[in-house]
C-alpha positions as CSV (number, residue, x, y, z in Angstrom):
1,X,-80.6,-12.5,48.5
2,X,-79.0,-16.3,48.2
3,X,-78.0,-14.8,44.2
4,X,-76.5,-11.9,45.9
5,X,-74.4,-13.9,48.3
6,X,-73.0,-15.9,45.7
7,X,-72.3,-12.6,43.6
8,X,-70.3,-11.4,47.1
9,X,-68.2,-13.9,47.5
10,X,-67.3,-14.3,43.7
11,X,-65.9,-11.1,43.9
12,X,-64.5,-11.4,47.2
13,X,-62.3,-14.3,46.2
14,X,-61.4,-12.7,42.8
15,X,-59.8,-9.5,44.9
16,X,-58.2,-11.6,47.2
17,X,-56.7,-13.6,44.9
18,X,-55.1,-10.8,42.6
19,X,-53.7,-9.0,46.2
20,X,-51.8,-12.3,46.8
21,X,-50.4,-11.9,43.5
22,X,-49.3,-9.1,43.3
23,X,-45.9,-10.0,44.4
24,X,-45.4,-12.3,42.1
25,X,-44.6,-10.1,39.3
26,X,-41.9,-7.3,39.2
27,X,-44.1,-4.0,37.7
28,X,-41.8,-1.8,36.1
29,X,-43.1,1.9,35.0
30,X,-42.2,2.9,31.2
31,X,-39.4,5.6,31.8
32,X,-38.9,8.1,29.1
33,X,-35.4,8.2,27.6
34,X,-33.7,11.5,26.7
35,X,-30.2,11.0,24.7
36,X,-27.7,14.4,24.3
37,X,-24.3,15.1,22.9
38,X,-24.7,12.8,20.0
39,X,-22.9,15.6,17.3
40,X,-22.4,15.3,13.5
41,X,-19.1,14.6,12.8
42,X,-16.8,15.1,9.8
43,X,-13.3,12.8,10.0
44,X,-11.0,11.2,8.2
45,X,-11.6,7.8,6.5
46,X,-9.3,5.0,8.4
47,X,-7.7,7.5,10.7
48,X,-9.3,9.8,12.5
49,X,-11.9,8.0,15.6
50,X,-15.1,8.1,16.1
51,X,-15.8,9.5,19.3
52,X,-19.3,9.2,21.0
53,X,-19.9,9.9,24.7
54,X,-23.5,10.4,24.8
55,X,-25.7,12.1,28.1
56,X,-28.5,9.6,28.7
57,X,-30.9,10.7,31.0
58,X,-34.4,8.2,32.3
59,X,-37.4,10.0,33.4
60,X,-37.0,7.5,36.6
61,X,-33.7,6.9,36.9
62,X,-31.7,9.7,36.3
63,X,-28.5,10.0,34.4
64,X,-27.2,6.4,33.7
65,X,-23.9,5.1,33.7
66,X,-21.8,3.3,31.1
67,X,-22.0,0.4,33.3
68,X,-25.9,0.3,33.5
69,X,-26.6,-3.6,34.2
70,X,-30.7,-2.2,33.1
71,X,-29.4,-1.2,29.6
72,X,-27.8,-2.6,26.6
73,X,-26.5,0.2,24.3
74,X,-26.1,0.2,20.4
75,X,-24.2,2.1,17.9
76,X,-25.5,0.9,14.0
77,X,-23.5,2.1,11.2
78,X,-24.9,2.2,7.4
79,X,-24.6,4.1,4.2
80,X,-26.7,7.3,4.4
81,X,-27.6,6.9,0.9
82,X,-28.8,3.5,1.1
83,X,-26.6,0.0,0.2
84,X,-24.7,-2.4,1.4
85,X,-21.9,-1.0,3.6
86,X,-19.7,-3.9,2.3
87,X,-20.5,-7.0,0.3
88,X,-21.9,-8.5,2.8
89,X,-23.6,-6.3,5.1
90,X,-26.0,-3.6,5.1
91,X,-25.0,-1.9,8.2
92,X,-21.9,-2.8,10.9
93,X,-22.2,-2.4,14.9
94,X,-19.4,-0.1,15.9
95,X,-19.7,-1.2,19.9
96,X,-20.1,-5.0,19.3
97,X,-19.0,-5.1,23.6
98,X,-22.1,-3.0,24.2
99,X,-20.5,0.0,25.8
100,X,-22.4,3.2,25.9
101,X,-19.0,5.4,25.1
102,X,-17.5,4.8,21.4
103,X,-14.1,5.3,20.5
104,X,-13.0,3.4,17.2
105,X,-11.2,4.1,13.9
106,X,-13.3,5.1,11.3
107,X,-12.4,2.3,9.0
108,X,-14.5,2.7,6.3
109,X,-14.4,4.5,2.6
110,X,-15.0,7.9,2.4
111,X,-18.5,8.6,2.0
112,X,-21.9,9.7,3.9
113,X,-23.0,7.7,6.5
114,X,-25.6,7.5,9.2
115,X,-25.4,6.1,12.9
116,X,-28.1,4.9,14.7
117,X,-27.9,4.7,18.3
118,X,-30.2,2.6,20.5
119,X,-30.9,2.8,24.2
120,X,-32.8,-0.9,25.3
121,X,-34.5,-0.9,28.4
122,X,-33.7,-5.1,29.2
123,X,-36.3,-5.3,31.9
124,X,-39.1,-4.2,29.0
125,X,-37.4,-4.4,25.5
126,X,-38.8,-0.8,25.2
127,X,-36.0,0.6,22.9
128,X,-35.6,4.3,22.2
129,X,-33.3,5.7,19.4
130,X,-31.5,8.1,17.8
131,X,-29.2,9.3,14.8
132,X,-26.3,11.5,14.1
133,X,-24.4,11.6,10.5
134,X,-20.9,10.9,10.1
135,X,-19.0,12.2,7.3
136,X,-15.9,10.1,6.0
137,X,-13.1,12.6,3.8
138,X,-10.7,10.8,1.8
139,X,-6.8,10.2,2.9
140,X,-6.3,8.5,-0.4
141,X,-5.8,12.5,-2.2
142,X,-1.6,12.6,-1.7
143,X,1.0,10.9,0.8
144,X,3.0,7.8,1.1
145,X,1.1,4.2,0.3
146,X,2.9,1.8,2.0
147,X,2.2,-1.7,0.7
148,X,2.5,-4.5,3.8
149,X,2.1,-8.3,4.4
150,X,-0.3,-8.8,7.4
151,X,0.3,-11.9,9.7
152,X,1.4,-15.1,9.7
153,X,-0.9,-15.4,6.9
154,X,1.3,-12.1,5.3
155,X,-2.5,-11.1,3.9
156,X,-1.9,-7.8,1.4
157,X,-2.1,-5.0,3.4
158,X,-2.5,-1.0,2.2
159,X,-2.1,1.6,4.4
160,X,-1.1,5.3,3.9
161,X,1.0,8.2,5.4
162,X,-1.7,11.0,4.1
163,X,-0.2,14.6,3.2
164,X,-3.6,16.1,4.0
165,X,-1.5,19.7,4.5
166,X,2.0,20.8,4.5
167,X,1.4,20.9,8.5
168,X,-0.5,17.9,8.8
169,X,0.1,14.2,7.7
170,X,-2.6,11.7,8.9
171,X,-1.3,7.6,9.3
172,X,-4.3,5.5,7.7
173,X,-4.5,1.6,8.1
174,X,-5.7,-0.9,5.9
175,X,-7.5,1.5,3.3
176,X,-8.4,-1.5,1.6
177,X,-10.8,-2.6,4.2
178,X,-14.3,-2.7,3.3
179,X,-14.2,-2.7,-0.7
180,X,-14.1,-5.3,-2.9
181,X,-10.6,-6.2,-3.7
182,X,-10.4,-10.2,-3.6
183,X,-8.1,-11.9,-0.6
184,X,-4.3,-11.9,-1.6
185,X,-1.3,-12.9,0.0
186,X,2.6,-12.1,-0.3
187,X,2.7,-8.3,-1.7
188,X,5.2,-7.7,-4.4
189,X,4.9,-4.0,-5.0
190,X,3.6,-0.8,-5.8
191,X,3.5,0.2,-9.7
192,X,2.8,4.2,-9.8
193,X,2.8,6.6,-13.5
194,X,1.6,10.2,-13.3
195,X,0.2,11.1,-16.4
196,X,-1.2,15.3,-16.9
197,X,-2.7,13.7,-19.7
198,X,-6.7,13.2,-20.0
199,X,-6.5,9.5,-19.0
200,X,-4.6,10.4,-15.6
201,X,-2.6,8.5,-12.9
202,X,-2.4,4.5,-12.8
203,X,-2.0,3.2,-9.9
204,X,-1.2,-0.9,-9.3
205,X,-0.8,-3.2,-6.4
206,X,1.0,-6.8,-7.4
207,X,1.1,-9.7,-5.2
208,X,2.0,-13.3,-5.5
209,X,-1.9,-14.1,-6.0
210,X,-2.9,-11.1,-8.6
211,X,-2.5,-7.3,-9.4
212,X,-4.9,-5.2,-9.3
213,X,-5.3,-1.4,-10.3
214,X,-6.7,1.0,-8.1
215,X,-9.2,3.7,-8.3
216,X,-7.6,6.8,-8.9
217,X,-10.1,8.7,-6.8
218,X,-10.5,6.4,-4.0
219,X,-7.6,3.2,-4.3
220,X,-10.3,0.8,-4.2
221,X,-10.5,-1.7,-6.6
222,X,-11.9,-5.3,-7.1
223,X,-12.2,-8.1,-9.7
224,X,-13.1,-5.5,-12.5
225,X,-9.9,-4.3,-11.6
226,X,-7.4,-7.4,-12.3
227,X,-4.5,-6.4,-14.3
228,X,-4.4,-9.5,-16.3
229,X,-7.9,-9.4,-18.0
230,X,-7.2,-5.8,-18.2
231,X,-4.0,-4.7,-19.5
232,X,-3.8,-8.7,-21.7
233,X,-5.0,-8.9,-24.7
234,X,-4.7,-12.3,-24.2
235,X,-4.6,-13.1,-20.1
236,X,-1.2,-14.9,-19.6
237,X,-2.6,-17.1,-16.7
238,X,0.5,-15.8,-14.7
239,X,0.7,-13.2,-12.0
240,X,2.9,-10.1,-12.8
241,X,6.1,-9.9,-10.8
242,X,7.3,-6.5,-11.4
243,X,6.1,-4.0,-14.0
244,X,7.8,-0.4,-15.0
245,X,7.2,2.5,-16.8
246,X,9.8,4.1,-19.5
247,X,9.6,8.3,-19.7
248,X,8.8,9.6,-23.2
249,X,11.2,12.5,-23.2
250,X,8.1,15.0,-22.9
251,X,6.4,16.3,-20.0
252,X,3.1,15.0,-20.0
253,X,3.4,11.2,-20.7
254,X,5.0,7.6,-20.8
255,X,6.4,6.2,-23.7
256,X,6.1,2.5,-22.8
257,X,5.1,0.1,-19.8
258,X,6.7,-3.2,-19.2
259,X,6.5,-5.9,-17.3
260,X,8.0,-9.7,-15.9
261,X,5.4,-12.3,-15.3
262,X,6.1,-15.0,-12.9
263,X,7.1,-17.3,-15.4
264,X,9.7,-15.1,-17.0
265,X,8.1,-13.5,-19.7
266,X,8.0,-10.0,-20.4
267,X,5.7,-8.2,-22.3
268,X,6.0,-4.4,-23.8
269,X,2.6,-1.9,-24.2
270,X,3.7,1.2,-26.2
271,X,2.1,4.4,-25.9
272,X,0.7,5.9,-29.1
273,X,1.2,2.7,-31.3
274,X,-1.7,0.8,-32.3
275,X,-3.5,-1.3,-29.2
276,X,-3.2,-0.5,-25.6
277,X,-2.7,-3.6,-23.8
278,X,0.4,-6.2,-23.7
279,X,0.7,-7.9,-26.8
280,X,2.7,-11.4,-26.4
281,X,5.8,-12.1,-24.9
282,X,8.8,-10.1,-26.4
283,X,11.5,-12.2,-24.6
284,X,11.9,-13.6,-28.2
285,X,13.7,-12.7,-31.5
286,X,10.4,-12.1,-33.4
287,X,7.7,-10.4,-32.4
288,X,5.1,-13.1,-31.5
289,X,7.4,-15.9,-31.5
290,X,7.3,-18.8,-28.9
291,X,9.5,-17.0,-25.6
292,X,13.2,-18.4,-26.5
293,X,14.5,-17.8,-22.3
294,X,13.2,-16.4,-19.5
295,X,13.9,-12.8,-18.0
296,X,14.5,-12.0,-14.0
297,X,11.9,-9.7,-12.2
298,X,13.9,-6.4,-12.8
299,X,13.7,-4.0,-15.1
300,X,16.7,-1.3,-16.0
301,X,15.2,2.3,-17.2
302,X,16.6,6.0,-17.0
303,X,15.3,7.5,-13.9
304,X,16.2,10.8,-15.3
305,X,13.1,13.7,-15.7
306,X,12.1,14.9,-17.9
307,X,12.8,11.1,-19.7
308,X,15.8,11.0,-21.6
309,X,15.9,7.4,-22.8
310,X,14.1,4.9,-25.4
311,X,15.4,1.4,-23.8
312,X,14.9,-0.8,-21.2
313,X,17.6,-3.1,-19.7
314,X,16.0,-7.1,-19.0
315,X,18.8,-10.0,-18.0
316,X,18.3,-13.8,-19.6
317,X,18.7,-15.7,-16.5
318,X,18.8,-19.2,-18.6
319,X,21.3,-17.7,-20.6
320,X,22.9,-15.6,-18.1
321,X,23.3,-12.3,-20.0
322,X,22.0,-8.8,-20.1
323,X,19.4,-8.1,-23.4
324,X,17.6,-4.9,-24.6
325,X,14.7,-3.5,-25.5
326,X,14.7,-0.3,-28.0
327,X,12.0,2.3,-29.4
328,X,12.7,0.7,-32.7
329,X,11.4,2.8,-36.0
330,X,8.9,-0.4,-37.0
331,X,6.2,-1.7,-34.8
332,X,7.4,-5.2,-34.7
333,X,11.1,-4.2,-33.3
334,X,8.9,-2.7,-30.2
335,X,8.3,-6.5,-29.4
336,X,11.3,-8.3,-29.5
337,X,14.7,-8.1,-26.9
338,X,17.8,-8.6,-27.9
339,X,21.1,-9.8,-26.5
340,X,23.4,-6.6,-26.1
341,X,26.9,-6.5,-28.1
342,X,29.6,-5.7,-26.2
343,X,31.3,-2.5,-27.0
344,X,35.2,-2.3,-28.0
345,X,36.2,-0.9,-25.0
346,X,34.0,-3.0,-23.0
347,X,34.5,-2.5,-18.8
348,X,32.9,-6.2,-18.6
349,X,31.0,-8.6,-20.3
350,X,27.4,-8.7,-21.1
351,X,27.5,-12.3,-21.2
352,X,28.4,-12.6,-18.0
353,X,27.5,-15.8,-17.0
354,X,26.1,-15.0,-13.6
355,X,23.1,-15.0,-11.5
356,X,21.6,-11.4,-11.1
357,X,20.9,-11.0,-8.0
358,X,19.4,-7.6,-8.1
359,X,18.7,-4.4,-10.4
360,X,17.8,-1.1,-9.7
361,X,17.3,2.3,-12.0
362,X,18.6,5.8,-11.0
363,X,18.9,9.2,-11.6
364,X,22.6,9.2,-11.3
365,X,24.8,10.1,-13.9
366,X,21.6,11.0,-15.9
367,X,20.1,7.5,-15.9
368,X,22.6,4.7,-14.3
369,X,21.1,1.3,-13.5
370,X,23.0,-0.8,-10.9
371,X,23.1,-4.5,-11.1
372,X,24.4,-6.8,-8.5
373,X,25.6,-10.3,-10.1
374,X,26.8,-13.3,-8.2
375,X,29.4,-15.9,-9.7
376,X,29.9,-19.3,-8.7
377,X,32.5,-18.7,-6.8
378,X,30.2,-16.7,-4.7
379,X,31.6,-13.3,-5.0
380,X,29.7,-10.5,-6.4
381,X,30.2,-7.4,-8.5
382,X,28.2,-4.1,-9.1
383,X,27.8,-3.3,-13.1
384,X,26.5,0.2,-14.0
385,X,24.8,0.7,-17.2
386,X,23.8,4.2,-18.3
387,X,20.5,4.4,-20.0
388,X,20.1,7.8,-21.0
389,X,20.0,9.0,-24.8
390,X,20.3,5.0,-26.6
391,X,20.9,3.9,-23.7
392,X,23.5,0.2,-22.4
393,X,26.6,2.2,-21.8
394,X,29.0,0.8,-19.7
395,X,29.6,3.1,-17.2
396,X,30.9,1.3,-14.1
397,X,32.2,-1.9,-13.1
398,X,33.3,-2.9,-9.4
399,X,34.5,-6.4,-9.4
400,X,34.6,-8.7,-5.9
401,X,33.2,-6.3,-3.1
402,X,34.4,-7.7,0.0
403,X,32.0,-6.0,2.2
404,X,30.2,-7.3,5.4
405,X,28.0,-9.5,5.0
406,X,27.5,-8.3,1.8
407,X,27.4,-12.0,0.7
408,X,24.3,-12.5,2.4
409,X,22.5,-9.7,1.9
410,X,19.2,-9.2,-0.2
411,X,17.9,-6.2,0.5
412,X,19.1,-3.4,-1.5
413,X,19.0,0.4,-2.5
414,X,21.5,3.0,-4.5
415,X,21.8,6.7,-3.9
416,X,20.9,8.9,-7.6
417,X,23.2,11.5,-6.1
418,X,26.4,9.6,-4.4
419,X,28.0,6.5,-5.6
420,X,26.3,4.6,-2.5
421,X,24.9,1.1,-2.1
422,X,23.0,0.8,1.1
423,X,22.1,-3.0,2.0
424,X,21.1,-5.0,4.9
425,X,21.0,-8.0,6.8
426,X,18.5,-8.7,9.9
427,X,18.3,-5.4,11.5
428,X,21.9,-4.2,10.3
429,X,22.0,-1.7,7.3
430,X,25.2,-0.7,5.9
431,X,26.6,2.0,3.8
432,X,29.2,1.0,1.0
433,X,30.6,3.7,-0.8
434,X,31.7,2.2,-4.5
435,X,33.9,5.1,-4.8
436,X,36.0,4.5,-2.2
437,X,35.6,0.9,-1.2
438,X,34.3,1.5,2.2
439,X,31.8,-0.2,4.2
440,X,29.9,1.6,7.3
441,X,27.6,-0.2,9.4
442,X,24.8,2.2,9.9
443,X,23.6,2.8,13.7
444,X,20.6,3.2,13.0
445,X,19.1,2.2,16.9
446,X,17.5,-0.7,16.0
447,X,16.1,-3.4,18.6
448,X,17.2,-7.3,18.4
449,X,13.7,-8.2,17.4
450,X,13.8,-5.6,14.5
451,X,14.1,-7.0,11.0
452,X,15.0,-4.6,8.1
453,X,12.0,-5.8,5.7
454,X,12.2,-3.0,2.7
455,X,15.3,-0.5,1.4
456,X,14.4,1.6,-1.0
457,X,14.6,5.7,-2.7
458,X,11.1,6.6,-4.4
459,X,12.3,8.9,-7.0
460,X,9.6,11.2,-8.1
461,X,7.5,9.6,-11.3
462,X,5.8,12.6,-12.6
463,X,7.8,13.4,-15.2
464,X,7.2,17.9,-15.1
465,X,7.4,17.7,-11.1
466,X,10.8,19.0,-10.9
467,X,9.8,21.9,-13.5
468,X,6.8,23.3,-11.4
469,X,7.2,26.3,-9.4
470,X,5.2,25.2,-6.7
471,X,7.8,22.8,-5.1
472,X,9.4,23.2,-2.5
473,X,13.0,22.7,-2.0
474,X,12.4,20.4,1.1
475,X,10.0,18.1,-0.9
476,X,12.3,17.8,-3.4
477,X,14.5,16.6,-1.5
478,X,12.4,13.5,0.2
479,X,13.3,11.9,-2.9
480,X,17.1,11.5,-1.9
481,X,16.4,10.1,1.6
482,X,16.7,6.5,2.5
483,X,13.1,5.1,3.3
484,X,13.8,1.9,5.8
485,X,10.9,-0.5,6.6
486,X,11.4,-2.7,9.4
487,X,9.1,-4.9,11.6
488,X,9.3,-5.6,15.6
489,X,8.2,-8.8,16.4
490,X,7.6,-7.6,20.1
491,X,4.8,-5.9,19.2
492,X,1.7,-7.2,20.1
493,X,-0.7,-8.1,16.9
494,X,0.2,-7.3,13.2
495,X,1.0,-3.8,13.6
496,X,4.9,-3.9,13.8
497,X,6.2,-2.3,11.0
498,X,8.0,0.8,11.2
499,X,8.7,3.5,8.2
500,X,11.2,5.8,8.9
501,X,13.3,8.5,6.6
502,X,16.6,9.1,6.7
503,X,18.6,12.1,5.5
504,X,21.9,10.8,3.5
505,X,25.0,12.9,3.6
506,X,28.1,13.5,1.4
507,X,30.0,12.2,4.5
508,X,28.9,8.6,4.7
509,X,26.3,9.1,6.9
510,X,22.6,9.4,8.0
511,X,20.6,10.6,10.1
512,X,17.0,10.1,11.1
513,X,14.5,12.9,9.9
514,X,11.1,11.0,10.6
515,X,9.5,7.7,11.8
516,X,6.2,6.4,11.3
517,X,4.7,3.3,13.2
518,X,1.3,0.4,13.2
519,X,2.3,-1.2,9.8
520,X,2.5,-5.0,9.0
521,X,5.3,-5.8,7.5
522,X,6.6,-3.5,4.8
523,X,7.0,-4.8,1.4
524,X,6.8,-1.6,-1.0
525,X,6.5,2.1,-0.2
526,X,6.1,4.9,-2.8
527,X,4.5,8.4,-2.9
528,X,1.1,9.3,-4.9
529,X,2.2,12.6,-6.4
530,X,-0.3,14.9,-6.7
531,X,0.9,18.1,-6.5
């Protein structure tokens, strides 16, 4: 009895001290989790968003609310094959705020992916989860790459105006993000030749800290990809300033690429002839000689297609002159330039003894390159030089344009179908007509914290475009507009820049056709033919 006592109040104490307890502790049933309207979605990479606003229902709770203190909700993004999703990570979280709705660009290459998305219960850690696939198309096939400077830092920026349709063009941002092209800064410009040959299209991106080709497929690139331990034979140690392509008369291919290093020195890859990468420097008088001056970053070539030229036009800024390059009969005259001799009748000099200050190539008069030179006095003069057939024909030569501002301008751009030089300075553009001698400021409707950034007409590379049946009259004609980049620093972050076309007249005039908006700040725009 005394045993069983003992036993009694054991188990009396034990009960009555677990019922004073019991308060202490919050007990919290398990619920069951149901998650709806998660789809499988099929978008555009770096345009279209992904857009999630799932139905999650607890077993105890009912339908929770985005705002669900209880809850923390996740959306994990990863490769559906498997990989790192960029060098660095294996998967990215799409919501890093935690929201339970999801709307964000899908900023990643085009590929398969999968997204995981987590419902924690915070009171228990008990997590439940599910996945939907998300299917990124490439905008990368045909449209506009426009080439931009992001920030204060001016970080090279791609984005693209996509031509996904003749009814639909997609804007995508920063297709560069994600893959494996090294940091750069200060963009130069866009280097584009269509070839229908086996070998294809190359595309390049130069900055003031590398170039880089880019995937024909996708425009991605990285270190594999640099230009100078590609396209070198020897790697010059110098970044590439600008870099052309000369038309080989035929409809299928190139007859030569050039191009200006930093440094001055330009370097000539022939099609067809033995080796396919730059040789040595050619400013020289014999081929593989130590350079002899250095060149500016232009280069003059006929514009006309199919091509209808074998030179290239190069200026000697030490010497101050204009100098040649020819499809000479030997391989060694292929790498050298030469001063050019004037002509009896010469319209100027090609000694000229003044600082270029900028050259463009174009399609009028069958192949006419412009170049604006400055003299000490500061004045400056427009020379045309025709480059069709042999090519360095004076053609043109308008001496002391008193324009406005003119003097301070150095952004420019020439018509290929009217004797017009557009130019601008801060968010001014002007019209000057070389015909006539007549400057007209442009109302183009530009703010006070607009800056012009980029002038420029992207004449068609592809050298049987114009000779296809499929094209229309209206696409032919995008060629001919003035493309005008400018940047708003009232914007808020880096996404300023503005694109916009406009139509150009035989009446000294323009008018807008179409704008574009979200860039950095533009630096180069051209079109990816693909048609």
């Amino acid at each position: 009895m005394k045993i069983y006592n003992i036993f009694l109040g054991v188990v009396l104490v034990f009960c009555a001290a677990c019922f004073d307890d019991k308060g202490n502790y919050d007990y919290h049933e398990v619920a069951d989790i149901t998650i709806e309207n998660l789809p499988n979605l099929e978008l555009l990479a770096y345009s279209d968003h992904i857009v999630c606003n799932p139905k999650i229902t607890s077993s105890t709770e009912g339908v929770l609310s985005d705002n669900d203190p209880n809850y923390e909700f996740a959306y994990d993004f990863e490769l559906k094959g498997g990989g790192t999703i960029n060098t660095e990570h294996r998967w990215v979280r799409l919501n890093p705020s935690g929201s339970m709705n999801l709307d964000t660009i899908a900023s990643f290459p085009a590929d398969s992916y999968i997204c995981w998305f987590k419902v924690t219960d915070k009171r228990t850690g008990c997590t439940t989860s599910t996945s939907f696939d998300v299917r990124l198309s490439s905008t990368t096939y045909e449209g506009w790459l426009v080439l931009c400077n992001d920030g204060a830092e001016e970080k090279v920026r791609l984005d693209m105006i996509a031509v996904i349709s003749a009814d639909r063009e997609v804007v995508a941002y920063n297709i560069l993000n994600g893959t494996d092209m090294p940091e750069a800064h200060r963009a130069l410009e866009l280097g584009f030749s269509p070839n229908m040959m086996a070998s294809g299209e190359l595309i390049y991106l130069f900055s003031e800290e590398g170039g880089w080709k880019l995937d024909q497929n996708t425009l991605t690139t990285d270190e594999s990809y640099n230009v100078l331990n590609l396209d070198f034979i020897v790697n010059p140690g110098t970044n590439i300033a600008t870099w052309q392509s000369v038309n080989s008369g035929m409809f299928y291919n190139q007859l030569a690429f050039f191009c200006v290093l930093e440094n001055g020195n330009a370097y000539a890859l022939i099609l067809g002839s033995a080796g396919a990468a730059f040789e040595l420097p050619i400013n020289t008088s014999t081929r593989g000689g130590t350079p002899e001056y250095r060149v500016a970053p232009y280069i003059g070539v006929s514009k006309a297609r199919p091509g209808n030229g074998s030179t290239a036009l190069f200026y000697d800024i030490d010497n101050k002159r204009f100098v040649g390059w020819t499809y000479g009969t030997t391989v060694d005259a292929r790498q050298v330039l030469y001063p050019l001799s004037d002509p009896d009748n010469k319209k100027f000099s090609f000694q000229t003894g003044m600082d270029l200050v900028y050259m463009e190539s174009t399609r009028f008069s069958n192949g006419l390159v412009y170049s604006i030179l400055q003299g000490s006095d500061g004045n400056r003069h427009v020379y045309g030089i025709n480059m069709s057939g042999t090519g360095f024909i004076q053609e043109s030569v308008y001496e002391n344009i008193q324009a406005t501002n003119f003097k301070d301008a150095d952004l420019f751009a020439f018509h290929s179908q009217y004797p017009y030089m557009f130019y601008a300075v801060g968010n001014q553009v002007y019209l000057y007509n070389l015909g006539t001698g007549t400057c007209y400021p442009l109302n183009l409707g530009l703010k006070d914290t607009e800056t012009v950034t980029m002038l420029k007409f992207n004449l068609y590379e592809n050298p049987a475009l114009e000779y296809l049946n499929n094209q229309s009259e209206e696409f032919m004609n995008r060629q001919y507009e003035l493309i005008v980049g400018t940047y708003d620093s009232s914007v808020a972050g880096n996404n300023g820049g503005k694109l916009t076309f406009y139509q150009v007249s035989s009446s000294n005039t323009v008018s807008k056709r179409i704008e574009y908006t979200g860039f950095g700040k533009i630096k180069d725009v051209l079109y990816r033919e693909r048609r």
